[in-house]
HTML snippet that shows the backbone in 3Dmol.js (N, CA, C, O; Angstrom):
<script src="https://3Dmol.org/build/3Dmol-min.js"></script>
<div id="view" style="width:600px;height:400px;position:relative"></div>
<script>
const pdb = `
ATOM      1  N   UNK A   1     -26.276   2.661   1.672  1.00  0.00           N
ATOM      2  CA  UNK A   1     -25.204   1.689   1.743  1.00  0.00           C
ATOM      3  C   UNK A   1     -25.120   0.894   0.446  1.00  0.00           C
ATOM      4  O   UNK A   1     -24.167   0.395  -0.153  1.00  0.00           O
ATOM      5  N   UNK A   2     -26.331   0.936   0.226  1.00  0.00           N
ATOM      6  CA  UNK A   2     -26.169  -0.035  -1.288  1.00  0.00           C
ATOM      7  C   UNK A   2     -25.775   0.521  -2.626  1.00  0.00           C
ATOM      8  O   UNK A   2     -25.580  -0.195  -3.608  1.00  0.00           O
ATOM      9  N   UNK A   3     -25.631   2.236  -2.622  1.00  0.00           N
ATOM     10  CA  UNK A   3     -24.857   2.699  -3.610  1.00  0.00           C
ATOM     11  C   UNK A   3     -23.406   2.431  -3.359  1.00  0.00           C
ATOM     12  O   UNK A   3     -22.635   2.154  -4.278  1.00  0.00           O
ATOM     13  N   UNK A   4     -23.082   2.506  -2.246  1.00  0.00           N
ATOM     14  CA  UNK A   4     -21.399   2.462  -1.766  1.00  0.00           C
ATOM     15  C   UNK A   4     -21.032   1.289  -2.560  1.00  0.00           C
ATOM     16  O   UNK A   4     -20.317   1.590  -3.516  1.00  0.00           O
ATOM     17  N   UNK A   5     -21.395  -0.382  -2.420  1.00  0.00           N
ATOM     18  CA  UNK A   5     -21.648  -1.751  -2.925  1.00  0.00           C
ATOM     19  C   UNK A   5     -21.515  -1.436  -4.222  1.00  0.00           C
ATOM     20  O   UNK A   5     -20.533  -1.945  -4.763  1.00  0.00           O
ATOM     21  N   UNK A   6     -22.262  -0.691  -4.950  1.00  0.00           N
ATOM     22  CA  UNK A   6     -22.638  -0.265  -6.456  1.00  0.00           C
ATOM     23  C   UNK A   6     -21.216   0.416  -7.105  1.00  0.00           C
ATOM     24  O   UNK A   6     -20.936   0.087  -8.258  1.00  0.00           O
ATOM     25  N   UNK A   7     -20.355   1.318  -6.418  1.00  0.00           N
ATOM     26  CA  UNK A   7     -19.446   1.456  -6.714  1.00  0.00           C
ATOM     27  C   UNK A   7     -18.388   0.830  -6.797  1.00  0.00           C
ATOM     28  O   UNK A   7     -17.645   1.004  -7.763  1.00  0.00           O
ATOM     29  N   UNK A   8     -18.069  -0.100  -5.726  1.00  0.00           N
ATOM     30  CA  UNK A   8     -16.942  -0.827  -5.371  1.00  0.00           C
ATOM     31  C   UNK A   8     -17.393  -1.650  -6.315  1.00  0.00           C
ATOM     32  O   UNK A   8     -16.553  -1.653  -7.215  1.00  0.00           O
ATOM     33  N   UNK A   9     -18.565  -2.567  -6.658  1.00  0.00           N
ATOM     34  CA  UNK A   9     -18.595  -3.577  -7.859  1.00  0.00           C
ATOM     35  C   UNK A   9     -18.331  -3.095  -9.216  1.00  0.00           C
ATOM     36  O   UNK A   9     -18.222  -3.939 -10.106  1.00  0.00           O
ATOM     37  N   UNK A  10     -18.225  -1.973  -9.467  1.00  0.00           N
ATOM     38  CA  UNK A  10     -18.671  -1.217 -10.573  1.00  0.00           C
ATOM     39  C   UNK A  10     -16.566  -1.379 -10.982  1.00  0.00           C
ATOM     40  O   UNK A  10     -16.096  -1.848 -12.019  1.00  0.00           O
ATOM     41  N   UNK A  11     -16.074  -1.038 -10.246  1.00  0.00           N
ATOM     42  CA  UNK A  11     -14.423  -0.581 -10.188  1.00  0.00           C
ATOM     43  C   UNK A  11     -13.732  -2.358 -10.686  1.00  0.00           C
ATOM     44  O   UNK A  11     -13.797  -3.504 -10.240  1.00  0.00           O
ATOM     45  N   UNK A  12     -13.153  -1.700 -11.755  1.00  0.00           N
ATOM     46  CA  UNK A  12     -12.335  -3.131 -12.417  1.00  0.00           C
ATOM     47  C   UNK A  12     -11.436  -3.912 -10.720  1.00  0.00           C
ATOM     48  O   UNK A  12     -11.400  -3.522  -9.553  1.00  0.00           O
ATOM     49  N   UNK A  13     -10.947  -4.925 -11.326  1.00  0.00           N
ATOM     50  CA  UNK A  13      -9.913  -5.238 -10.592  1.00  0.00           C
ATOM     51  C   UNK A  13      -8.692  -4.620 -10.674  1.00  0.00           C
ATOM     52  O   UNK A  13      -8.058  -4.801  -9.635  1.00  0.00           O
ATOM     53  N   UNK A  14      -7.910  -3.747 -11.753  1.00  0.00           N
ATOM     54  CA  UNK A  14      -7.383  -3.441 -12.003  1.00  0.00           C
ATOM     55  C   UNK A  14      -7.123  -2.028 -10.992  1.00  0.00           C
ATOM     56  O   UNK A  14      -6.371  -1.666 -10.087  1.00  0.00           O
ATOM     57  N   UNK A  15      -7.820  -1.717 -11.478  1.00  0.00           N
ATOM     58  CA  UNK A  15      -8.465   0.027 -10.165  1.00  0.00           C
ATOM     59  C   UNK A  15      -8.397  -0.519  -8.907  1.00  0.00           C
ATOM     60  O   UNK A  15      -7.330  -0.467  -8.296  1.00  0.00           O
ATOM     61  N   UNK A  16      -9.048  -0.864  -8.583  1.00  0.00           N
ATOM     62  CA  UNK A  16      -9.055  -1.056  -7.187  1.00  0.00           C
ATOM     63  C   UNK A  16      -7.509  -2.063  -6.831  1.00  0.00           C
ATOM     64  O   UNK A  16      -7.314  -2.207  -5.624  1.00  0.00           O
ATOM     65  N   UNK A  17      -6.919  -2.438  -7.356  1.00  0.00           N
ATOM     66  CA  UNK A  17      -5.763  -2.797  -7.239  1.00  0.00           C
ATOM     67  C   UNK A  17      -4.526  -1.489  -6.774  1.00  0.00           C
ATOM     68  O   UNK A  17      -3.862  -1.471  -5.738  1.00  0.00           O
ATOM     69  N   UNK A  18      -4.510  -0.837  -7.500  1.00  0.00           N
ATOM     70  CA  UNK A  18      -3.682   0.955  -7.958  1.00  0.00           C
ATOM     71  C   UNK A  18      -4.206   1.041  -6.964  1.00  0.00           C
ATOM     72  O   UNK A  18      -3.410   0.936  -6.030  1.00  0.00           O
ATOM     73  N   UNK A  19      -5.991   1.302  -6.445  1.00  0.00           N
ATOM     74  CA  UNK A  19      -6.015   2.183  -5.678  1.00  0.00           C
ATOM     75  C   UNK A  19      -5.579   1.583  -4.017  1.00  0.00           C
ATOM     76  O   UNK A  19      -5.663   2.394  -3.095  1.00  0.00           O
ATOM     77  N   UNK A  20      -5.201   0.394  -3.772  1.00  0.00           N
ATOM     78  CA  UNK A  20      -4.878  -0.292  -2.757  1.00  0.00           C
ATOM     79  C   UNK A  20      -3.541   0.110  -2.532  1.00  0.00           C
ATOM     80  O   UNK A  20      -3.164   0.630  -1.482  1.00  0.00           O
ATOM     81  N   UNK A  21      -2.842  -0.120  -3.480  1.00  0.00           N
ATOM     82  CA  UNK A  21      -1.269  -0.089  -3.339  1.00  0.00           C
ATOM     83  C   UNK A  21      -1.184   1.506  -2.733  1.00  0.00           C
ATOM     84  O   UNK A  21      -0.710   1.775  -1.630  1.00  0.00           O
ATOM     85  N   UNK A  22      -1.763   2.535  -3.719  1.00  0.00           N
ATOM     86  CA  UNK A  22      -1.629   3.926  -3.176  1.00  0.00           C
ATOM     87  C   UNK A  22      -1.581   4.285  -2.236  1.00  0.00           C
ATOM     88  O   UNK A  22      -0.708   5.055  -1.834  1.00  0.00           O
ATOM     89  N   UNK A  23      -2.793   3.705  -1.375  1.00  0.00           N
ATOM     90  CA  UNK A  23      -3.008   3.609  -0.066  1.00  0.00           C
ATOM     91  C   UNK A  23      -1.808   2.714   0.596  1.00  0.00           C
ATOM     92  O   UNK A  23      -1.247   3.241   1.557  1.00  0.00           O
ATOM     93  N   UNK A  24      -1.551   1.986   0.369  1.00  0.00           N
ATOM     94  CA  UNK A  24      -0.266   1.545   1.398  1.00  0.00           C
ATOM     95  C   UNK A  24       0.902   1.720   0.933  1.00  0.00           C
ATOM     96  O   UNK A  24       1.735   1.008   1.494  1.00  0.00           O
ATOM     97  N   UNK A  25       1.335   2.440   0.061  1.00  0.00           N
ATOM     98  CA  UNK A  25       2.340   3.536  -0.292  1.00  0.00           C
ATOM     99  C   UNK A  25       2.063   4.552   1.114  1.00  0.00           C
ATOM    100  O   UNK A  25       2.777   4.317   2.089  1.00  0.00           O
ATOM    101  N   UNK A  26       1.204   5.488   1.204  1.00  0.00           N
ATOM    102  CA  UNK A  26       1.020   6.011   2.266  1.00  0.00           C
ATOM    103  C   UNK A  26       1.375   5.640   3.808  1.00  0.00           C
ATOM    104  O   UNK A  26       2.221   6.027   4.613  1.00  0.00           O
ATOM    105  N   UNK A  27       0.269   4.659   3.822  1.00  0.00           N
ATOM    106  CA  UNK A  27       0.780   3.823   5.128  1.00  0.00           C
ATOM    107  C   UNK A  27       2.628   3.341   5.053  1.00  0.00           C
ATOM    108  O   UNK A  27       3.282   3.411   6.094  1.00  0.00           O
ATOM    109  N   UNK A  28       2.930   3.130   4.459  1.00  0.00           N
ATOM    110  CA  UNK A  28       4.440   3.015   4.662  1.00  0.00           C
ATOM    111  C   UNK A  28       4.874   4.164   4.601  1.00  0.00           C
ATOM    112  O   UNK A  28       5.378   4.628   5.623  1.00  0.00           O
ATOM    113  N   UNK A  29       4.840   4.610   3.935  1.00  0.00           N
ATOM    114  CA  UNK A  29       5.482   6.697   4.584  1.00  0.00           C
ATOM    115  C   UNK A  29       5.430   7.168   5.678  1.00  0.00           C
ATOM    116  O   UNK A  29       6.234   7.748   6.409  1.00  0.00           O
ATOM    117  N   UNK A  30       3.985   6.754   5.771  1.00  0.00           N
ATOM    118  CA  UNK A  30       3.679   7.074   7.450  1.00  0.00           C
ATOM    119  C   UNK A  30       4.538   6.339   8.545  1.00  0.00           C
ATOM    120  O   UNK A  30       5.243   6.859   9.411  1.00  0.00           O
ATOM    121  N   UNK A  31       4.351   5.249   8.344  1.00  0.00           N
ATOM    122  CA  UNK A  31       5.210   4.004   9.325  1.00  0.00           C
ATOM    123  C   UNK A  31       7.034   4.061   9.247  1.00  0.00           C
ATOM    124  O   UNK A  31       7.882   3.602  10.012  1.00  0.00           O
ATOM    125  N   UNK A  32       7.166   5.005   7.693  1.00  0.00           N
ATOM    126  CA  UNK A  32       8.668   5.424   8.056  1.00  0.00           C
ATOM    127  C   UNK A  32       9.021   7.068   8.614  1.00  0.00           C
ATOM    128  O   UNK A  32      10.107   7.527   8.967  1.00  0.00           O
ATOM    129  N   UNK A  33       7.881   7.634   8.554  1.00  0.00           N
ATOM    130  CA  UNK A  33       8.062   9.204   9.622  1.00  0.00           C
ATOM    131  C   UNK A  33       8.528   8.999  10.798  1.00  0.00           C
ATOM    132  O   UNK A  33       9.335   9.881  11.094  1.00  0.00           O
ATOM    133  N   UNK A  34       8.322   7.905  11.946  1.00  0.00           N
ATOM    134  CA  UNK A  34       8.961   7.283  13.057  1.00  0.00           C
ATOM    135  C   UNK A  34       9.887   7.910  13.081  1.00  0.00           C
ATOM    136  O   UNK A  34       9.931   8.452  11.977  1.00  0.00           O
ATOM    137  N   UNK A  35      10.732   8.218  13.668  1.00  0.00           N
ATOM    138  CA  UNK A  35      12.080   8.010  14.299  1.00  0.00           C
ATOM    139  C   UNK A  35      12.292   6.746  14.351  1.00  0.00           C
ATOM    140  O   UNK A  35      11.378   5.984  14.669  1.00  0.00           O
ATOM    141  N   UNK A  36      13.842   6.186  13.973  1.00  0.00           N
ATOM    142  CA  UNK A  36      14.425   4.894  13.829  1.00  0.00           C
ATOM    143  C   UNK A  36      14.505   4.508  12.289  1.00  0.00           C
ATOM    144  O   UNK A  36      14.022   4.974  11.257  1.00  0.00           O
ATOM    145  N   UNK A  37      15.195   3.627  12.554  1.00  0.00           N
ATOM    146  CA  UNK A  37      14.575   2.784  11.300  1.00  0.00           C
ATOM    147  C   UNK A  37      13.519   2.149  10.682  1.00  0.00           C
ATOM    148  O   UNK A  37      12.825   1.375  11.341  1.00  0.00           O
ATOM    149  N   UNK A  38      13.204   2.436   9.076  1.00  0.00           N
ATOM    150  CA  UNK A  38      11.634   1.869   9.352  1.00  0.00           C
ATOM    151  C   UNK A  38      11.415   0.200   8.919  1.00  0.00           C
ATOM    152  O   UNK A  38      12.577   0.076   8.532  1.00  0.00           O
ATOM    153  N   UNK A  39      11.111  -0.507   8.799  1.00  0.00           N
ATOM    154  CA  UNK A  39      10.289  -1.749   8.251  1.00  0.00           C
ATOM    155  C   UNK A  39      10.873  -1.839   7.137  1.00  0.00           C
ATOM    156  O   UNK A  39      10.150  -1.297   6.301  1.00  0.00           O
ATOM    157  N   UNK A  40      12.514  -2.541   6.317  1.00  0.00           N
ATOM    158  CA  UNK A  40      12.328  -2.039   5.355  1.00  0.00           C
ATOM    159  C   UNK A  40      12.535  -3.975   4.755  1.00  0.00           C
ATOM    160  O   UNK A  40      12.844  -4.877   5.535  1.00  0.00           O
ATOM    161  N   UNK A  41      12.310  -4.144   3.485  1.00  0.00           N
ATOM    162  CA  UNK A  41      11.507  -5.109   2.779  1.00  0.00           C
ATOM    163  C   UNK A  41      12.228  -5.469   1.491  1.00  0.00           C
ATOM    164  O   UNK A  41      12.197  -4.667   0.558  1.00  0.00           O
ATOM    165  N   UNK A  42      12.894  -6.655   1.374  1.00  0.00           N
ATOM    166  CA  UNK A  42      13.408  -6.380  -0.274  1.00  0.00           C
ATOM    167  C   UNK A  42      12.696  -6.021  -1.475  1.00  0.00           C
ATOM    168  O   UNK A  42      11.595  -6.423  -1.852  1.00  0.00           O
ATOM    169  N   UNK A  43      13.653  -5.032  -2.134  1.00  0.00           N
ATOM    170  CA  UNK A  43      12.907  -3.868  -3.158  1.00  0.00           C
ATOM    171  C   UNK A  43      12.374  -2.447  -2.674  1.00  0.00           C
ATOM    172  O   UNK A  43      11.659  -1.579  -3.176  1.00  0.00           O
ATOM    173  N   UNK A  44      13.151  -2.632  -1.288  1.00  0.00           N
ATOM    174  CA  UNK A  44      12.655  -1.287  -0.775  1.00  0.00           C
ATOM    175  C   UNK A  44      13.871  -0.532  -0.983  1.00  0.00           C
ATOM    176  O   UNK A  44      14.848  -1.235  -1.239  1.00  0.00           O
ATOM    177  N   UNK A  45      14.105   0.951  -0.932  1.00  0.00           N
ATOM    178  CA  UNK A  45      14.668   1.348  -1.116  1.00  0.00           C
ATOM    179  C   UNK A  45      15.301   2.480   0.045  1.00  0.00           C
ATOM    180  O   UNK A  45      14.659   3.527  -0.036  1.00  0.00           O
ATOM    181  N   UNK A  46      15.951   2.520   0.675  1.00  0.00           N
ATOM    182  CA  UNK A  46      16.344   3.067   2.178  1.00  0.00           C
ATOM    183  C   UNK A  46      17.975   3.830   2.376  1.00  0.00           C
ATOM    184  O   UNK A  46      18.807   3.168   2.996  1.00  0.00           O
ATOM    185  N   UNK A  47      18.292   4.912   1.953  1.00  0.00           N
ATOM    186  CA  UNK A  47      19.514   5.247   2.900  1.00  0.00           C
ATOM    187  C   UNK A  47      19.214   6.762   3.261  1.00  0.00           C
ATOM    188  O   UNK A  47      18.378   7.583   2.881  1.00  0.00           O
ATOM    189  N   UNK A  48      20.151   6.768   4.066  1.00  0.00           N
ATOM    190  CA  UNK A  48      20.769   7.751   4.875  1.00  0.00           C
ATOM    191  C   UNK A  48      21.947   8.275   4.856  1.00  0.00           C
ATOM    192  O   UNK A  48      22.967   7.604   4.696  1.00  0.00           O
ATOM    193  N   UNK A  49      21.923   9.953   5.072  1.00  0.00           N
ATOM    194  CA  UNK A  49      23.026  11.069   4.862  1.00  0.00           C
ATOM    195  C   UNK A  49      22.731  11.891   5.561  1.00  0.00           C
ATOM    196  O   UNK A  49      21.871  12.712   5.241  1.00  0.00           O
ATOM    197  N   UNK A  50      23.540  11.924   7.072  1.00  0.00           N
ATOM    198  CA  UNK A  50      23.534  13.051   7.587  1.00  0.00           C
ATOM    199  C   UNK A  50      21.792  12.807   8.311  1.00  0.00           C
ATOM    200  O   UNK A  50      21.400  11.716   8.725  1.00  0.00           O
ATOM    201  N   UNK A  51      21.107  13.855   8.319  1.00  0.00           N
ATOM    202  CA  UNK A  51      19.745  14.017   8.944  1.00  0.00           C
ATOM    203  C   UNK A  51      18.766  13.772   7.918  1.00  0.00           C
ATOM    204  O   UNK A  51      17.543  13.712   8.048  1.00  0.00           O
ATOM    205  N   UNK A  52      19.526  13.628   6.791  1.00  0.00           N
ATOM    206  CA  UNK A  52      18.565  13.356   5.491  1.00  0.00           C
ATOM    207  C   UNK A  52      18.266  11.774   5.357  1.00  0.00           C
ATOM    208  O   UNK A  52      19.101  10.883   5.517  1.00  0.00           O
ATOM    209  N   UNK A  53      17.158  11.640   5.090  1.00  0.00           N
ATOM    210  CA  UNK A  53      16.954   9.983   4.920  1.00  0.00           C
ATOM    211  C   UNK A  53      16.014   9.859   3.567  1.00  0.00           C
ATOM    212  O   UNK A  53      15.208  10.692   3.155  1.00  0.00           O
ATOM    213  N   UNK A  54      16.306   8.753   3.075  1.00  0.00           N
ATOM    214  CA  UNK A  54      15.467   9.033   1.935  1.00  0.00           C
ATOM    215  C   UNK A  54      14.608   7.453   1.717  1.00  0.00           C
ATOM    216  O   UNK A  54      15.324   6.645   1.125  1.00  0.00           O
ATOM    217  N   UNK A  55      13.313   6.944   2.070  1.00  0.00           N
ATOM    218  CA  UNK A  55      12.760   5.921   1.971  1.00  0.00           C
ATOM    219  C   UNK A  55      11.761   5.645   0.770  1.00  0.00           C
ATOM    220  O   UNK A  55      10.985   6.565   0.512  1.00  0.00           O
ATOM    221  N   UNK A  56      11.685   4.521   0.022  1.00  0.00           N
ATOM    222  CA  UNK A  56      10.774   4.767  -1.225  1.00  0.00           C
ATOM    223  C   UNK A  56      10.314   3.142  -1.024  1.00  0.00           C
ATOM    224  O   UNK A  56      11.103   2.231  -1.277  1.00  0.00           O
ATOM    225  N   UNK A  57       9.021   2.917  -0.566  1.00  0.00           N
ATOM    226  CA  UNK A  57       8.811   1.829  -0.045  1.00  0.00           C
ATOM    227  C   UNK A  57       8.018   0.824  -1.258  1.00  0.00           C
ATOM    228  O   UNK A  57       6.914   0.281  -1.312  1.00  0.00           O
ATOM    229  N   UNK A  58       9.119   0.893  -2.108  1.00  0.00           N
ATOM    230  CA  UNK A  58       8.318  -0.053  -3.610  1.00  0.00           C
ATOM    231  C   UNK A  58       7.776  -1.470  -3.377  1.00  0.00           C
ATOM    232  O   UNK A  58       6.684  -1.921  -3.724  1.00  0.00           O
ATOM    233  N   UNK A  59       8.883  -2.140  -2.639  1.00  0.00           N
ATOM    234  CA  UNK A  59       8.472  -3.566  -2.432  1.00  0.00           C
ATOM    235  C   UNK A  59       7.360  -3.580  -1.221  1.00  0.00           C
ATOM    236  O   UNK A  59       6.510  -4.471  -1.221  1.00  0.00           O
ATOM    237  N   UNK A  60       7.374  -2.770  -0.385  1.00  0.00           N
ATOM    238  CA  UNK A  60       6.819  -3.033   1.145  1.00  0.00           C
ATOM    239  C   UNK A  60       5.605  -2.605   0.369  1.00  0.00           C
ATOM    240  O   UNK A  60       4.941  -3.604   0.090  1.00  0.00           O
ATOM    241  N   UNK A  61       5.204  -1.786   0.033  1.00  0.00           N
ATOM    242  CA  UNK A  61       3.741  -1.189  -0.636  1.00  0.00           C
ATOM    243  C   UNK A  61       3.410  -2.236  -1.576  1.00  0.00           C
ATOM    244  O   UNK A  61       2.200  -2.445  -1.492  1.00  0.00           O
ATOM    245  N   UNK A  62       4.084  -3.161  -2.638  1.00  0.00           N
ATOM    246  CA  UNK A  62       3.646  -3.680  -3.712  1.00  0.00           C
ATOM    247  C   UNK A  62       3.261  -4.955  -2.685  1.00  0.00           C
ATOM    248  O   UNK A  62       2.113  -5.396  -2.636  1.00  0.00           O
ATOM    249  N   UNK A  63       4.336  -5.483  -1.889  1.00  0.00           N
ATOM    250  CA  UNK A  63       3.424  -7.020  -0.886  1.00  0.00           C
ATOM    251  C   UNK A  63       2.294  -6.462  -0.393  1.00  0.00           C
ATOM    252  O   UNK A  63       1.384  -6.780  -1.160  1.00  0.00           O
ATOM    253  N   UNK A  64       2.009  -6.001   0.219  1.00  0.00           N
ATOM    254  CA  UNK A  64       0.710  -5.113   1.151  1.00  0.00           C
ATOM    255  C   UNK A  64      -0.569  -5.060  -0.019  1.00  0.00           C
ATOM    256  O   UNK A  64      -1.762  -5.362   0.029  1.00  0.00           O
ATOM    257  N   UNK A  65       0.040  -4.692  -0.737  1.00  0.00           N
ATOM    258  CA  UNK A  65      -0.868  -4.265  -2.005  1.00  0.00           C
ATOM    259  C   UNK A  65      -1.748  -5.591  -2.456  1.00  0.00           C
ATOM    260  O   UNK A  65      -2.882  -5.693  -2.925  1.00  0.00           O
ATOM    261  N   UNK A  66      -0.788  -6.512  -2.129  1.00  0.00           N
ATOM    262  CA  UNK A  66      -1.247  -7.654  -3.326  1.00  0.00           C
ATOM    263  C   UNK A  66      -2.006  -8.333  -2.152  1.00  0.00           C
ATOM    264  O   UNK A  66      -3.050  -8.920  -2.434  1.00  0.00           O
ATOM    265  N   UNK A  67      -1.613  -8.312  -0.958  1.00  0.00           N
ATOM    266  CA  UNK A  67      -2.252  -9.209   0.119  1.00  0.00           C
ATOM    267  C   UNK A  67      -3.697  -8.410   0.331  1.00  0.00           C
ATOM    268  O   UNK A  67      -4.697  -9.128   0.309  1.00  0.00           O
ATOM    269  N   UNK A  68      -3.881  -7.029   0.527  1.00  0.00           N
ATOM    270  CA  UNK A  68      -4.629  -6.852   0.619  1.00  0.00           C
ATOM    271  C   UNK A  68      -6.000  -7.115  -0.696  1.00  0.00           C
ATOM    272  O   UNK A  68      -7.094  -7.665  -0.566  1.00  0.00           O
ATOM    273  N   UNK A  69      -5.671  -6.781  -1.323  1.00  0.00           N
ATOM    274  CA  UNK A  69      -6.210  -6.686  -2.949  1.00  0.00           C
ATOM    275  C   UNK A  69      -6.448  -8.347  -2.773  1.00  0.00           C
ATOM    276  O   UNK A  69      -7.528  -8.505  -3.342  1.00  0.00           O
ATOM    277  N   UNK A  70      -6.029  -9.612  -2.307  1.00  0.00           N
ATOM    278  CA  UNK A  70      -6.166 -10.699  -2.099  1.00  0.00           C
ATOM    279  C   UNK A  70      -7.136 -11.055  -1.468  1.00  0.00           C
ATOM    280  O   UNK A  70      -7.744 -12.046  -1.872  1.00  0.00           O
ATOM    281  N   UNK A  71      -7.589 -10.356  -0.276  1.00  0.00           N
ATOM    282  CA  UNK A  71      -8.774 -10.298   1.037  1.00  0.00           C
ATOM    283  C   UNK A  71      -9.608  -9.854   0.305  1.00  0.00           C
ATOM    284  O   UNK A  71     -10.542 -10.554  -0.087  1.00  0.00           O
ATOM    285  N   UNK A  72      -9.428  -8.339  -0.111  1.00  0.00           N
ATOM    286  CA  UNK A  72     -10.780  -7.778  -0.698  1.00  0.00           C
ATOM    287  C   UNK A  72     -11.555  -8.570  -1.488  1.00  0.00           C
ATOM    288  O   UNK A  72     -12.777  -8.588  -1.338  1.00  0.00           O
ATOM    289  N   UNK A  73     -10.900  -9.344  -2.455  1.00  0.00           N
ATOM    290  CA  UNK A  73     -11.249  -9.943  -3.142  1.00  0.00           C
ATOM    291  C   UNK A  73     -12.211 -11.386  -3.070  1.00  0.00           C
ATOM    292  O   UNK A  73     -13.130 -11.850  -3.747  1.00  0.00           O
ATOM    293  N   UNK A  74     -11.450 -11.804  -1.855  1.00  0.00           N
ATOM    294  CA  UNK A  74     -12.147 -12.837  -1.065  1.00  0.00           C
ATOM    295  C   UNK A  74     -13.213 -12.454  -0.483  1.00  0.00           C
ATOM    296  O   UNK A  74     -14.292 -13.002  -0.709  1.00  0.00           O
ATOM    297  N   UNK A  75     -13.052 -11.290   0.490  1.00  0.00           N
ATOM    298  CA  UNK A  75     -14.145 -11.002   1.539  1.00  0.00           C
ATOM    299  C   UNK A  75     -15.581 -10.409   0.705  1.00  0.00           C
ATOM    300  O   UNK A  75     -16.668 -10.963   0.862  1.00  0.00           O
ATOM    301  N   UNK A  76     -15.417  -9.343  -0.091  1.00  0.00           N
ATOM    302  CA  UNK A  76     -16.447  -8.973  -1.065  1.00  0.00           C
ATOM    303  C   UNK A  76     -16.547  -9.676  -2.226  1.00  0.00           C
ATOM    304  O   UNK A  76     -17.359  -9.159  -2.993  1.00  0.00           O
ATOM    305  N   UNK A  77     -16.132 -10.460  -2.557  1.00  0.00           N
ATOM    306  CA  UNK A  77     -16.317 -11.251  -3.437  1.00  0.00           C
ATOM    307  C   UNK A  77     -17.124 -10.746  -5.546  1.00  0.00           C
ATOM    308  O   UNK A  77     -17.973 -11.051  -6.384  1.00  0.00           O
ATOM    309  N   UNK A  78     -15.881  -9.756  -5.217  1.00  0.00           N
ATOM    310  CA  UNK A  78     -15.626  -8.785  -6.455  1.00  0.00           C
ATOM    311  C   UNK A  78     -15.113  -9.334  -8.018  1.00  0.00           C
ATOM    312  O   UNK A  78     -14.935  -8.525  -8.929  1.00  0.00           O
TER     313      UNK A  78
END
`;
const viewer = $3Dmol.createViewer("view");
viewer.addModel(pdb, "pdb");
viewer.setStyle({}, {cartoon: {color: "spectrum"}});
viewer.zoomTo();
viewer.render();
</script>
């Protein structure tokens, strides 16, 4: 467990920032696969044609990003 610690301290803020957002880039892809409409967020980017939909969740991933990257930061104290 204490190599895991060793890595995560080791990773700039910068990195582990990217790598947060990436991750909830995902999670919002996922959360717009639903059926319906998804969650969408100013700076997000959202329309529809036909059966085609096209979602690019810039803003919803970049808030998420920063809140989380906010906790981490707090909770591990990085």
């Amino acid at each position: 467990m204490d190599e895991e610690v060793n890595v995560v301290e080791k990773m700039s803020g910068g990195k582990i920032f990217l790598l947060i957002w990436f991750l909830s880039i995902a999670v919002m892809y996922f959360l717009a696969s639903r059926p319906g409409n998804p969650l969408v967020l100013p700076g997000d980017i959202y329309t529809r044609k036909g059966m085609n939909k096209i979602y690019l969740p810039v803003g919803s991933s970049l808030y998420l990003a920063i809140i989380l990257y906010i906790l981490f930061k707090f909770f591990f104290k990085i």
